[in-house]
N, C-alpha and C positions, 0 to 999 in steps of 0.2 A: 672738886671731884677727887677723890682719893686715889690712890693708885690701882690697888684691888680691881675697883669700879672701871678704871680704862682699861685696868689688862684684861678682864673679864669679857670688856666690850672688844675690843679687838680681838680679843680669840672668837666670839659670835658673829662679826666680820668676814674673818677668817673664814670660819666654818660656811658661814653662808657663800662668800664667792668661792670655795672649793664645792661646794653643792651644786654652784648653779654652774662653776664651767663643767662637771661631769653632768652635769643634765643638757647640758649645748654638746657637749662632746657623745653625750650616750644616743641625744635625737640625731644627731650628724649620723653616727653609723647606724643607727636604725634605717635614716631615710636613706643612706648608701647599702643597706643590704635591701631594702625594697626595691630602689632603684634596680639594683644587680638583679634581684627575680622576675620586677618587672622585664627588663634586657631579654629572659629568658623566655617570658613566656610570647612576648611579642613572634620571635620568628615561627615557636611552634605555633602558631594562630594562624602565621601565613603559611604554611605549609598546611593546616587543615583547608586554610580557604582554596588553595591551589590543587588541593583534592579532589575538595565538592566541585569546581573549574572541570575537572578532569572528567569526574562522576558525570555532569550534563554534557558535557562535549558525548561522551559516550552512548548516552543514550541518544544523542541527536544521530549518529552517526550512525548507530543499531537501528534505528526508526526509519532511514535510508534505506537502507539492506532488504528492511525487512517489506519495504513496498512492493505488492503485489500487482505485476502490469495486466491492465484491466483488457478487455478482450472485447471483440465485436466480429459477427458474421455476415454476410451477405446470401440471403435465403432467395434460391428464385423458384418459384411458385408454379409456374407452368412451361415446360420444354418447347416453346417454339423455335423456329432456326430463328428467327431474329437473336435471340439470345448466343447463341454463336455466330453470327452474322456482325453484329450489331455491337452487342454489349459486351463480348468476349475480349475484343480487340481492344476495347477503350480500359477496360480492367486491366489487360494484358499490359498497356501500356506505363499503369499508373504502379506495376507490380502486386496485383492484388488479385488475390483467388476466391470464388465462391462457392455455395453450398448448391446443387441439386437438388431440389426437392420432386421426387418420386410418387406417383398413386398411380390407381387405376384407372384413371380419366385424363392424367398427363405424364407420359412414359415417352420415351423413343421408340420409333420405329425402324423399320428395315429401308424402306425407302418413301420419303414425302418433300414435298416444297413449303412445306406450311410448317411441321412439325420435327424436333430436332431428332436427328437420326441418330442411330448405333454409334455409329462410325463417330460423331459430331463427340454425340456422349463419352463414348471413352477415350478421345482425345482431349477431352478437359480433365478428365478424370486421371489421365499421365501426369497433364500441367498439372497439378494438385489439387482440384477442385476437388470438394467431399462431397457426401450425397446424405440426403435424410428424407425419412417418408413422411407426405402430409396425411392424415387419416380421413378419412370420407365420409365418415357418420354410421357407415355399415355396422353390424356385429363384430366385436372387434377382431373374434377366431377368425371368422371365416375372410374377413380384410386381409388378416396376417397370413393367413395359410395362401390366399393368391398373390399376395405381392411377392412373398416367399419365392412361390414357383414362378411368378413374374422374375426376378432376382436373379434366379438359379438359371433359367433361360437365356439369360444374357451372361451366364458364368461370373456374375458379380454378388462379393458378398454382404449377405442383409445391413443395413446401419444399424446402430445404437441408439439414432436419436428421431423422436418422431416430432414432427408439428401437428397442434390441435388448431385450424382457423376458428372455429367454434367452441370453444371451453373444454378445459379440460377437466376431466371427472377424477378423482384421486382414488374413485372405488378400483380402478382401472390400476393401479399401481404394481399390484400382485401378479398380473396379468402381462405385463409391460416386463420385469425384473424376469419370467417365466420365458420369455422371449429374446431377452437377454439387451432390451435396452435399458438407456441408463440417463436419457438424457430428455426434457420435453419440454418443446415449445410453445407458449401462448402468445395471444395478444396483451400487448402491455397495457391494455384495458381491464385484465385481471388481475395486476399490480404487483409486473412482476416486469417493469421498466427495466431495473437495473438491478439484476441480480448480487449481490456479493458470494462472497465463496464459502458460505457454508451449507454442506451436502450431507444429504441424506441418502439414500438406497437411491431414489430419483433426483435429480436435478432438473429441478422447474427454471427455466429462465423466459427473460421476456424479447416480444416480439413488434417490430414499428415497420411503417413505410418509409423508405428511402426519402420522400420527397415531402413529410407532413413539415409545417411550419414550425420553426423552431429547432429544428433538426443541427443547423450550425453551430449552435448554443448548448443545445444534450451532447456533442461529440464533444466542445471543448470540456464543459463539464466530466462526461466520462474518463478524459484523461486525467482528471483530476481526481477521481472516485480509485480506491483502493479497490482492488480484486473484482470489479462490478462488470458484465459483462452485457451485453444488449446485441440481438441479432432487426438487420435491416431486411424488409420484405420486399421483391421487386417481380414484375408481373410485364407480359407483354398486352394483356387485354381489361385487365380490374384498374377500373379507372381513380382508384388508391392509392396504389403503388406502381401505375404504367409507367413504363422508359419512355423516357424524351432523350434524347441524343446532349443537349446543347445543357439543358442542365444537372445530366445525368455525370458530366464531364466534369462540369465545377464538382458534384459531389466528390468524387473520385481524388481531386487535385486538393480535397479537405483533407482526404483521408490517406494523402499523400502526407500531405503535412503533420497529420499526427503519427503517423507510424515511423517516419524518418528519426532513428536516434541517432541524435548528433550530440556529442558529449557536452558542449560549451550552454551554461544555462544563465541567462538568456543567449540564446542566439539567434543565427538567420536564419531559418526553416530553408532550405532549398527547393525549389519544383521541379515537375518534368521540363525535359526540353519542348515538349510539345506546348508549352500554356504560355501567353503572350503575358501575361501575370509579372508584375515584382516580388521581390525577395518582399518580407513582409518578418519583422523581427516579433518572436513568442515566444512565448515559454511556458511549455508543456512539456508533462512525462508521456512518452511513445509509446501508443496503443499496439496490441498484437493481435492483426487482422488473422483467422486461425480459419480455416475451412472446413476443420472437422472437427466436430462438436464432442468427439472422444479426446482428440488432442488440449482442446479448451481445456477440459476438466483434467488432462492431466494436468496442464501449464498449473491452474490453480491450484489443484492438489501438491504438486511438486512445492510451487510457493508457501504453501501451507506447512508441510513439513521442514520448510529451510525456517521459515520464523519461529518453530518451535527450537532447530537448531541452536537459532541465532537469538533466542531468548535464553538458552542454558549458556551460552557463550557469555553473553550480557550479565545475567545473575553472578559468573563466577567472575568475570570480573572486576562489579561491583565489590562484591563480596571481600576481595581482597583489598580496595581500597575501604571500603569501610573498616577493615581490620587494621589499614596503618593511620586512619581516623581514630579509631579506641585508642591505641597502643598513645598515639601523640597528645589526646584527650586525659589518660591517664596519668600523665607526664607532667601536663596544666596544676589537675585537680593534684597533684602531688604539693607544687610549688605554690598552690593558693592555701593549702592545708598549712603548709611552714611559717609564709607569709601571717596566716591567720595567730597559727601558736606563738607568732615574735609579737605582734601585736596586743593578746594578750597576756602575756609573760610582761611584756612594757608595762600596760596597766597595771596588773600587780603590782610592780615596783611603784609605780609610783601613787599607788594607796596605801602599801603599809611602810612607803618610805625607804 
């Protein structure tokens, strides 16, 4: 082999391991500047993910807020003194008020032994019991215009909220608002069990006996129901809804139980001192036993407006984290864009050499 011929050959030697260690040295810093972008985009990734973390925390905790505490009454149906006699003291005990129900066939009088008197009446109605008219089937004017003056006789004023025992007619509605109530009650045979809170001019809700089967089970239930409300019917003589003493009590030490807010969840529910009963650990949201069927509908109303609050509260929130989500997002696609043009830039070179 000539001389030419080796120097030739070793300068093609040459040339190729100067090619190949700038191509080990040129992939080295490629894959160190990838690396380096990778590095970067890693933490902004965690700091989206710690957003969206932030994002669901927020709405879990707006979904709290915004629970609306659901509502239940206790309707009694006919004025005998056993009902202050009787049933007043065992409420009174459990801290729980109920509703009066008023007509022309069960009122108070001035003086009886059978029937609750004036005096009886508006001594609950201090304690806070509310009062509402059941309607009798009559013409509805001429109902209204004497319970009215029935009302005005006793210097108490008209209710808002009437009970239908017999169905309620919605031709009647115009009639009702004209009157200036606002509020009316069926049987939950008409399927209006468990009202939630959305209101119209009237507010329909529904109506049960104290004592029908399954009743322990719908009040836990109802605690669990957002904004739903359901009134209990109770009677001294309608063998439906009559008072028993013995298990009119246990109801009472139920509704004990769901109304006590006790912050710790789960916790011990506490009882009266009155019930030989153990502590008995649940967990439930605390019902609000309400006696005036004006007050419900504000509670609800008022809730109502605080969710709407507490949903522009929430959106702007949001809002702002999703804007340092863009902003970080922005920041990625920037550094996968660089990434992308070193990559191809590489390839070029190493097609046209």
């Amino acid at each position: 082999m000539d001389l030419k011929r080796i120097i030739s050959l070793v300068l093609v030697l040459c040339v190729l391991v100067a090619g190949a260690l700038y191509v080990y040295r040129k992939d080295r810093a490629d894959q160190r500047y990838m690396l380096e972008m990778y590095s970067q985009v890693e933490p902004l990734q965690q700091q989206i993910d710690e957003l969206e973390r932030q994002k669901k925390d927020l709405q879990q905790e707006y979904e709290k807020k915004k629970r609306d505490t659901s509502t239940m009454q206790l309707l009694v149906r006919e004025l005998s003194s056993d009902i202050f006699e009787q049933v007043y003291p065992i409420m009174r005990t459990h801290g729980v008020t109920g509703v009066l129900g008023v007509s022309l066939a069960s009122r108070p009088v001035r003086f009886s032994n059978q029937v609750m008197t004036v005096e009886q009446y508006k001594r609950l109605i201090l304690d806070g019991w509310g009062t509402c008219l059941i309607y009798d089937g009559r013409t509805f004017d001429d109902y209204y215009q004497n319970m009215q003056w029935y009302m005005q006789s006793l210097e108490l004023p008209m209710p808002t909220s009437i009970y239908f025992p017999n169905g309620y007619d919605p031709a009647l509605e115009q009639s009702l608002l004209d009157c200036g109530i606002t509020t009316v009650i069926v049987n939950a045979a008409d399927g209006h069990t468990n009202t939630v809170t959305e209101f119209g001019s009237v507010w329909v809700t529904g109506a049960m006996p104290w004592n029908y089967t399954g009743v322990m089970s719908d009040l836990d239930l109802l605690a669990e129901t957002d904004g739903g409300n359901l009134t209990f019917t109770l009677s001294t003589n309608d063998i439906l809804d009559q008072f028993e003493s013995k298990s009119f009590t246990e109801m009472m030490e139920k509704w004990y139980v769901l109304i006590t807010d006790v912050e710790n969840d789960p916790y011990i529910t506490p009882v009266p001192t009155t019930t030989t009963k153990t502590n008995n650990k649940t967990k439930v949201n605390p019902l609000l036993v309400v006696a005036s069927y004006e007050n419900a509908r504000a509670a609800h109303e008022m809730a109502n407006q605080n969710s709407l609050q507490l949903d522009w509260e929430l959106n702007e929130q949001l809002g702002e984290l999703d804007s340092q989500i863009s902003a970080i997002s922005a920041q990625i696609q920037e550094i996968n864009a660089a990434m992308e043009a070193s990559r191809n830039k590489g390839l070029l070179h190493s097609i046209i050499g």
